[in-house]
OpenMM code with the backbone's topology and positions (N, CA, C; nanometers):
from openmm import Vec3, app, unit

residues = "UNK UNK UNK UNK UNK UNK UNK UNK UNK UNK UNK UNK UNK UNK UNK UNK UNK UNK UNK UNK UNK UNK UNK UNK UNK UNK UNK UNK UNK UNK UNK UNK UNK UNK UNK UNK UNK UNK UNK UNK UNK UNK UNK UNK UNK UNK UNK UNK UNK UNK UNK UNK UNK UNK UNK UNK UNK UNK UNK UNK UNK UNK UNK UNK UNK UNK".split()
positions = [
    Vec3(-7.8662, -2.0837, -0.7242),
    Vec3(-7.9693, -1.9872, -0.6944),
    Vec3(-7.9988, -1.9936, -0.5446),
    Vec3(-7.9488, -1.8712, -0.4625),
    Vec3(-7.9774, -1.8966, -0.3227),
    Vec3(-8.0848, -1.7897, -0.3099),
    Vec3(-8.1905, -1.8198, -0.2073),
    Vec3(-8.3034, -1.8101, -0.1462),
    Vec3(-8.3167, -1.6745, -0.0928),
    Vec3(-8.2086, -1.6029, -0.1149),
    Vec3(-8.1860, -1.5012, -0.0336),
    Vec3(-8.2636, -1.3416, -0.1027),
    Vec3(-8.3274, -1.3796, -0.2069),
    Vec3(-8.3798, -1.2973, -0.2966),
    Vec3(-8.5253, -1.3257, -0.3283),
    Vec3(-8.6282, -1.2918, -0.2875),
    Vec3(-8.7418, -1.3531, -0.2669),
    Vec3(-8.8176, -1.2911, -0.3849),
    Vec3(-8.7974, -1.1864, -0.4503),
    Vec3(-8.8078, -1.1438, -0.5590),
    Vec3(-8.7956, -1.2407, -0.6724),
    Vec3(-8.6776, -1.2263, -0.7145),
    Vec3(-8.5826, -1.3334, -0.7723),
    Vec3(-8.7225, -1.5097, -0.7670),
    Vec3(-8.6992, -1.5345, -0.6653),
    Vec3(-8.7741, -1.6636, -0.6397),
    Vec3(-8.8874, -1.7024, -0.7079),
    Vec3(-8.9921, -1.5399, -0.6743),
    Vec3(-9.0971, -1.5589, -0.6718),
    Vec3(-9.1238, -1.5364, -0.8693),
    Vec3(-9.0381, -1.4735, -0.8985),
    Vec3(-9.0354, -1.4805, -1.0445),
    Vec3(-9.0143, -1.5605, -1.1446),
    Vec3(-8.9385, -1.6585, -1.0616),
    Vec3(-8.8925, -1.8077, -1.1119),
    Vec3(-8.9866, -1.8765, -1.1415),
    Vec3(-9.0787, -1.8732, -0.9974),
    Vec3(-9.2556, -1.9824, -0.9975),
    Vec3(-9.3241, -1.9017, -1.0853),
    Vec3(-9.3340, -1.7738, -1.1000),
    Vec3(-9.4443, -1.6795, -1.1864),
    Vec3(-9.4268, -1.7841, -1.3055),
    Vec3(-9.2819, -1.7335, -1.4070),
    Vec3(-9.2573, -1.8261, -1.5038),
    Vec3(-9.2503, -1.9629, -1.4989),
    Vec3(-9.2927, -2.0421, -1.4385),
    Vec3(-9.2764, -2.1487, -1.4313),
    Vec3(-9.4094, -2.1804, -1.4318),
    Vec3(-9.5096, -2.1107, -1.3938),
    Vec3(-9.6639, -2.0992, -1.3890),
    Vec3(-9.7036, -2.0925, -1.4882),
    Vec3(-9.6742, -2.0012, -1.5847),
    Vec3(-9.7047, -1.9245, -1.7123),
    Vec3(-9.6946, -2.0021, -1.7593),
    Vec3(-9.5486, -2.1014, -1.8125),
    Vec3(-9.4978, -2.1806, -1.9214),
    Vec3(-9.6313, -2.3082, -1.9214),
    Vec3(-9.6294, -2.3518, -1.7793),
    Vec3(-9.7361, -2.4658, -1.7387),
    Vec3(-9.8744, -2.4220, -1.8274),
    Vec3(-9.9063, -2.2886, -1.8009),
    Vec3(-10.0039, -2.2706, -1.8623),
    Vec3(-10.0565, -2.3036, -2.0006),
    Vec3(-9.9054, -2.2535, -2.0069),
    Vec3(-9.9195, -2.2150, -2.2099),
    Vec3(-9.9402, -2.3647, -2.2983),
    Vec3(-9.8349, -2.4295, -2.1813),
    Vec3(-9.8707, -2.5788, -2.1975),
    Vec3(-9.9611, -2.6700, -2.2086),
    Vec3(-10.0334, -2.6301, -2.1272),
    Vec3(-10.1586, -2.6466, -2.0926),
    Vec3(-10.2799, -2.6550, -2.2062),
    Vec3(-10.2314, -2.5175, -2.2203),
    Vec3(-10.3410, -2.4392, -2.3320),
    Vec3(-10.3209, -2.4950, -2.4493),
    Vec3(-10.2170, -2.5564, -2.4757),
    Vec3(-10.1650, -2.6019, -2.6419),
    Vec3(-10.2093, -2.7584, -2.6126),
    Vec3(-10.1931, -2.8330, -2.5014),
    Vec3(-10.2773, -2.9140, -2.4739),
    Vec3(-10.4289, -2.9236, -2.5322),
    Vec3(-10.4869, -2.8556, -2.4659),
    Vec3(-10.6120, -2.8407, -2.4672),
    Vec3(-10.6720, -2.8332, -2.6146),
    Vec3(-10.6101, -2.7499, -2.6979),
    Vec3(-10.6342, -2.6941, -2.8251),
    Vec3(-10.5858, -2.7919, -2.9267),
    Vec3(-10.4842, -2.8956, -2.8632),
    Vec3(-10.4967, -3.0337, -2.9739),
    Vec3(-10.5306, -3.1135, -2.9941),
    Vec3(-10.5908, -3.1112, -2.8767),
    Vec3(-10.6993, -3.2470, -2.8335),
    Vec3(-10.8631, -3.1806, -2.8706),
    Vec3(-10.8650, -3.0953, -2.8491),
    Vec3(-11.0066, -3.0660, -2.8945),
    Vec3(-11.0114, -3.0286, -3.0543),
    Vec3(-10.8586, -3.0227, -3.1034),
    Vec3(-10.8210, -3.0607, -3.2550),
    Vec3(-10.8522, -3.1860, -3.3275),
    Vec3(-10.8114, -3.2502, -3.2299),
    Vec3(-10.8122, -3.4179, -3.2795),
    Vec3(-10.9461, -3.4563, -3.3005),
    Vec3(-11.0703, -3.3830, -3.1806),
    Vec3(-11.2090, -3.4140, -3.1217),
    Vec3(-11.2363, -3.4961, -3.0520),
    Vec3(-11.1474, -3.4471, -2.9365),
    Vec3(-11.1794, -3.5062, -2.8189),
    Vec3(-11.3098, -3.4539, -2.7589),
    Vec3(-11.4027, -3.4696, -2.6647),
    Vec3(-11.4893, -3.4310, -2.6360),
    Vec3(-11.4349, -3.2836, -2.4824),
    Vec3(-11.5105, -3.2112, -2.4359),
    Vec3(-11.4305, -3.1526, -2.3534),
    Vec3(-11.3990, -3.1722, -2.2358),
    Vec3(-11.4374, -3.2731, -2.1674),
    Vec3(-11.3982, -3.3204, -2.0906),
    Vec3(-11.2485, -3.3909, -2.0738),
    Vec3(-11.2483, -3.4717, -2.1715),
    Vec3(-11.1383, -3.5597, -2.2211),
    Vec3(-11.0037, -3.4604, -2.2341),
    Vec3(-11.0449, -3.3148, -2.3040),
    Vec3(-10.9731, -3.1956, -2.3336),
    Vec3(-10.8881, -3.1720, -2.2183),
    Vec3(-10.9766, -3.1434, -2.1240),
    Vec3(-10.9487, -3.0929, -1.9807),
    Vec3(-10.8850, -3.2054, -1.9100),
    Vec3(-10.8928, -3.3249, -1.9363),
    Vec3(-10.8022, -3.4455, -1.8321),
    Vec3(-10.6596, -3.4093, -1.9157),
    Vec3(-10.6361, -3.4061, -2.0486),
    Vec3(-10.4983, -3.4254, -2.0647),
    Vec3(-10.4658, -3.2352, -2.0686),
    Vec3(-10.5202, -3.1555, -2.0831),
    Vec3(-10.4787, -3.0285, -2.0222),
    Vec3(-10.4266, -3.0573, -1.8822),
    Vec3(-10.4775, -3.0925, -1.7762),
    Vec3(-10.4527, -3.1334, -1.6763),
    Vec3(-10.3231, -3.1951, -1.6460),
    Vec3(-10.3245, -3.2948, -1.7005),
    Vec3(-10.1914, -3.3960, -1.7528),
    Vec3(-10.0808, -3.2958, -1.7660),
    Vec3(-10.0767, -3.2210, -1.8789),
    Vec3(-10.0027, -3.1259, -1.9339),
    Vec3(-9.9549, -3.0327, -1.8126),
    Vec3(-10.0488, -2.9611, -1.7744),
    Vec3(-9.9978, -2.8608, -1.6525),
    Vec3(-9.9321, -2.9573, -1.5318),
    Vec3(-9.9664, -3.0632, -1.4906),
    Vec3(-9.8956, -3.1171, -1.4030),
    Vec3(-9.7704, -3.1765, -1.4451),
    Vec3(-9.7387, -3.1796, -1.5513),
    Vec3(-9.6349, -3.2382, -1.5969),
    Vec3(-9.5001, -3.1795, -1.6416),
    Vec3(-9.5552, -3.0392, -1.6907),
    Vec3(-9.4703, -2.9452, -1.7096),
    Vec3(-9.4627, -2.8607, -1.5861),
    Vec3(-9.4942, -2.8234, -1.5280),
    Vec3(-9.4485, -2.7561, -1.3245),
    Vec3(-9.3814, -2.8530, -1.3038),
    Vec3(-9.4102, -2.9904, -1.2712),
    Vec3(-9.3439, -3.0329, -1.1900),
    Vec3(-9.1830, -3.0620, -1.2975),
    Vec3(-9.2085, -3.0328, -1.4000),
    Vec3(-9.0175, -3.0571, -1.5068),
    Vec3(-9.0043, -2.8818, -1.4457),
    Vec3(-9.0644, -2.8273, -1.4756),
    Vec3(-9.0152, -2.6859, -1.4334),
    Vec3(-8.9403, -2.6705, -1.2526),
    Vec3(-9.0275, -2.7022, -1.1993),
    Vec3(-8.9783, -2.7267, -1.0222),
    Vec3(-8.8796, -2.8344, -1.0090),
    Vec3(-8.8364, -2.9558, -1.1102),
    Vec3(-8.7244, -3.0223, -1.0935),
    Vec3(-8.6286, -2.9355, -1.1636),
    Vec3(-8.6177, -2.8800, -1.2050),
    Vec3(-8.5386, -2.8422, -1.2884),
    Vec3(-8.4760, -2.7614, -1.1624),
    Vec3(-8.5251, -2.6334, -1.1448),
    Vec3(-8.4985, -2.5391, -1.0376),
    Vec3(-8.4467, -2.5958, -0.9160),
    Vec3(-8.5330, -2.6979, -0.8818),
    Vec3(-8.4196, -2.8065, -0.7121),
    Vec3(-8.3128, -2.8312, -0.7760),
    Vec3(-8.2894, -2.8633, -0.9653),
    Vec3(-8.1344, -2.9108, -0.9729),
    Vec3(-8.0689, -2.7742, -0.9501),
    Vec3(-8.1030, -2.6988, -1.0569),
    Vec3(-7.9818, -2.5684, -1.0153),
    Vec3(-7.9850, -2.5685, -0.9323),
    Vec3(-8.0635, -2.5150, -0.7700),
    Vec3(-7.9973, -2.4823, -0.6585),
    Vec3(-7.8844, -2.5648, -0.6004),
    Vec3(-7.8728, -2.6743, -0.6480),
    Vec3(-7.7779, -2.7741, -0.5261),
    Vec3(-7.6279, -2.7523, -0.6192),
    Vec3(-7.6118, -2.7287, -0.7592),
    Vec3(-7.5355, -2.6149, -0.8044),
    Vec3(-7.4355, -2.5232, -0.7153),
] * unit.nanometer
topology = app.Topology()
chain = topology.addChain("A")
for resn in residues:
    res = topology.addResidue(resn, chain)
    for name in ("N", "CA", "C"):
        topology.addAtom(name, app.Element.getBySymbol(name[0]), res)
């Protein structure tokens, strides 16, 4: 994937945003399943979104060197 398409790029992070999200959100909604309090909700939501971007953004540095 070369850089040369900024379109292209920027659609990559969109989805890569989204997925984090969704992640996120299913996070959030199992832990406040379990009864976590909401705070507690929001640290491993947190967890979740940082964890899945950054597998999403490794992922993408591997293809480019591809």
């Amino acid at each position: 994937m070369k850089h040369t398409f900024p379109a292209f790029l920027l659609l990559a992070l969109a989805v890569a945003v989204l997925f984090s999200v969704v992640a996120a959100a299913i996070a959030f909604v199992l832990a406040r399943w379990e009864g976590a309090s909401v705070p507690t909700a929001l640290s491993r939501c947190s967890v979740a979104f940082a964890a899945s971007l950054t597998l999403c953004l490794a992922t993408f540095a591997a293809l480019d060197r591809t």
